[in-house]
C-alpha positions as CSV (number, residue, x, y, z in Angstrom):
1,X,0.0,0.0,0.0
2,X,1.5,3.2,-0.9
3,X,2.1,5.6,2.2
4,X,0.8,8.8,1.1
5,X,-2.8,6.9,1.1
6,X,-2.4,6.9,4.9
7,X,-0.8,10.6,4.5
8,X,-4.3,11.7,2.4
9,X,-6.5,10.0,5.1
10,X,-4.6,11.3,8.0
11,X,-4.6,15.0,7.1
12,X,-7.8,14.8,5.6
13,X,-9.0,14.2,8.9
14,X,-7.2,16.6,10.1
15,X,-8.3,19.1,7.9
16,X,-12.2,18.2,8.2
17,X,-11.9,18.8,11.6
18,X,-12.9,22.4,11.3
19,X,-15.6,22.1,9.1
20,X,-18.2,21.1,11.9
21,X,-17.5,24.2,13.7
22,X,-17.2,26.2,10.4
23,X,-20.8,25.3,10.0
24,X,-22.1,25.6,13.4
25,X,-20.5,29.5,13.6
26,X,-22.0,30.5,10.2
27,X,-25.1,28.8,11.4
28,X,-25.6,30.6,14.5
29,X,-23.7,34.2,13.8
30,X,-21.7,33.4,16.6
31,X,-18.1,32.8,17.4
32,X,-17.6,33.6,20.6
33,X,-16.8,30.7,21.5
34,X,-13.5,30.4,19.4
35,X,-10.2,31.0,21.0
36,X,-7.8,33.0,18.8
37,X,-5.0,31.6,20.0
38,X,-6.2,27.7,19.6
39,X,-6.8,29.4,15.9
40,X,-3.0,31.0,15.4
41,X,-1.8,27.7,17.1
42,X,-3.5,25.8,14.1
43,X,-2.6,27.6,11.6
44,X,1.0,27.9,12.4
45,X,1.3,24.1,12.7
46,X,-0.7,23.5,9.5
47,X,1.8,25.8,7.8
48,X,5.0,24.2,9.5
49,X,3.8,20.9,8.1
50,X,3.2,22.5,4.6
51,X,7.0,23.8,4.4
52,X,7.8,20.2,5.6
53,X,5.7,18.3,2.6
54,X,7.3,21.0,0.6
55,X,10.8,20.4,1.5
56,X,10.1,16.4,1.7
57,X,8.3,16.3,-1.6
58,X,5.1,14.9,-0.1
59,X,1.6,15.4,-1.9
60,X,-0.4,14.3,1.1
61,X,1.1,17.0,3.4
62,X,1.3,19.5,0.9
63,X,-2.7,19.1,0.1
64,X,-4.2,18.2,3.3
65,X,-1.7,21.1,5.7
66,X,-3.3,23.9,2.4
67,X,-6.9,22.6,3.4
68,X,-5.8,22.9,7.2
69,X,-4.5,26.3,6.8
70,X,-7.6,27.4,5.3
71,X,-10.1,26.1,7.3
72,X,-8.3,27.6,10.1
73,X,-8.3,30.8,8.6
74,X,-11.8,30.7,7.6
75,X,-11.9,30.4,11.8
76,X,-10.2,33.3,12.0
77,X,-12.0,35.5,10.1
78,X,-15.3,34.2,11.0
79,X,-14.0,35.1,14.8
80,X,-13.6,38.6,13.7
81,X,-16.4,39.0,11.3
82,X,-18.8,37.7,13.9
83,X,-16.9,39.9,16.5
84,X,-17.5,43.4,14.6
85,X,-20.4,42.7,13.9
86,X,-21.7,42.3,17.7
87,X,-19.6,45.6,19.0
């Protein structure tokens, strides 16, 4: 079985983590519940672990850390979107 099958599920997993609570904030116009720094802790791992697929060559890493990165920007912004819009 070729590795980067395990890579693909592992980091997709990864990556879908933050979809749930995508939803459930967009749902609800809410995001108070979101801790920036939980949020800047993400994304700098996701994006350490991109330079590191990067520098190994590694497709899974490279595609599931980008869909990490995003989703936990998406987070981010919804935090501050949600944020301005309650002050």
């Amino acid at each position: 079985m070729d590795i980067e099958i395990i890579g693909f599920i592992a980091g997709g997993l990864s990556a879908a983590l933050f979809v749930p609570q995508i939803i459930k904030i967009v749902r609800e116009k809410s995001a108070e519940e979101i801790s920036i720094i939980t949020c800047i802790i993400g994304v700098l791992s996701s994006v350490l672990w991109l330079w590191f697929g990067i520098e190994k060559d590694h497709i899974s890493m490279i595609v599931t850390n980008s869909l990490s990165v995003v989703a936990t920007m998406s987070l981010i912004i919804l935090k501050f979107n949600y944020n301005k819009e309650k002050n």
